[in-house]
C-alpha positions, 0 to 999 in steps of 0.5 A, a space after each residue: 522786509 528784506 534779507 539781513 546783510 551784515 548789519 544792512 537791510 536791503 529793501 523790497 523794491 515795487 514796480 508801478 509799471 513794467 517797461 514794454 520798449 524791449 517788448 515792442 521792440 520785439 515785436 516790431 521786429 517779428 512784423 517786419 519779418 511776417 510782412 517780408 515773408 509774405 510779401 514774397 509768398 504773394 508773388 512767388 511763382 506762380 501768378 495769380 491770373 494763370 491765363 496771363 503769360 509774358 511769352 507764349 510758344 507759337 504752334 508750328 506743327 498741327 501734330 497737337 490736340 487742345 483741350 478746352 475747359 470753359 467756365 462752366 466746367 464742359 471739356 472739349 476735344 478741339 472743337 468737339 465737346 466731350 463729358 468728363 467720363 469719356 476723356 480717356 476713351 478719347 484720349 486713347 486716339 492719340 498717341 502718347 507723344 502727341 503735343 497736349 495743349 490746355 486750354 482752361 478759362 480762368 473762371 473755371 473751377 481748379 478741379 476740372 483743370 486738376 481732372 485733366 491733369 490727373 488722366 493725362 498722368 495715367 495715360 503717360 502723356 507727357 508733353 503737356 502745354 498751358 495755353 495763356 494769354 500774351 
């Protein structure tokens, strides 16, 4: 049953099926966006394996200190190992413009590299260094 119009009835038309091209049309679109989109997030700046490097800064003055995190998460002062509640007394030894080089082995856990960081920040060390592989 319709409306009446001027002596026509229009009629009810009912649909079997709804037609989903403009749908996946849509869709598709919206894909090829995610994808792109993620494909730049994966690469972004920072690549995955940080111990990797296509350059590195050669040391030409031993006026430095290297700290290094193994795997396990000890922390060593050059050679000497030091545990994580003595790092700012040991610290204190050098002066603040002293060259600081990280070196942390990349199966070790993202929270003792962070720890690091965190304590050279309060003692206003600045000139901070990753060492990474070639």
């Amino acid at each position: 049953m319709g409306y009446p119009t001027k002596g026509k009835e229009l009629k009810v038309q009912k649909f079997d099926s709804i037609n989903v091209v403009p749908f996946i049309d849509i869709m598709l679109v919206l894909l090829v966006i995610v994808l792109t989109t993620a494909t730049f997030i994966a690469k972004g700046i920072i690549p995955v394996e940080l111990p990797n490097a296509s350059t590195s800064i050669e040391n030409k003055e031993k006026k430095d200190l290297t700290i290094t995190v193994t795997h396990d998460g000890k922390v060593f002062f050059e050679k000497t190992e030091t545990s994580r509640e003595n790092i700012a007394a040991e610290l204190k030894k050098y002066d603040i413009t002293t060259a600081i080089r990280i070196n942390c082995d990349k199966e070790a856990k993202f929270d003792s590299f962070v720890f690091i960081l965190d304590i050279l920040k309060k003692e206003k060390f600045k000139n901070l260094g990753i060492i990474t592989k070639k």
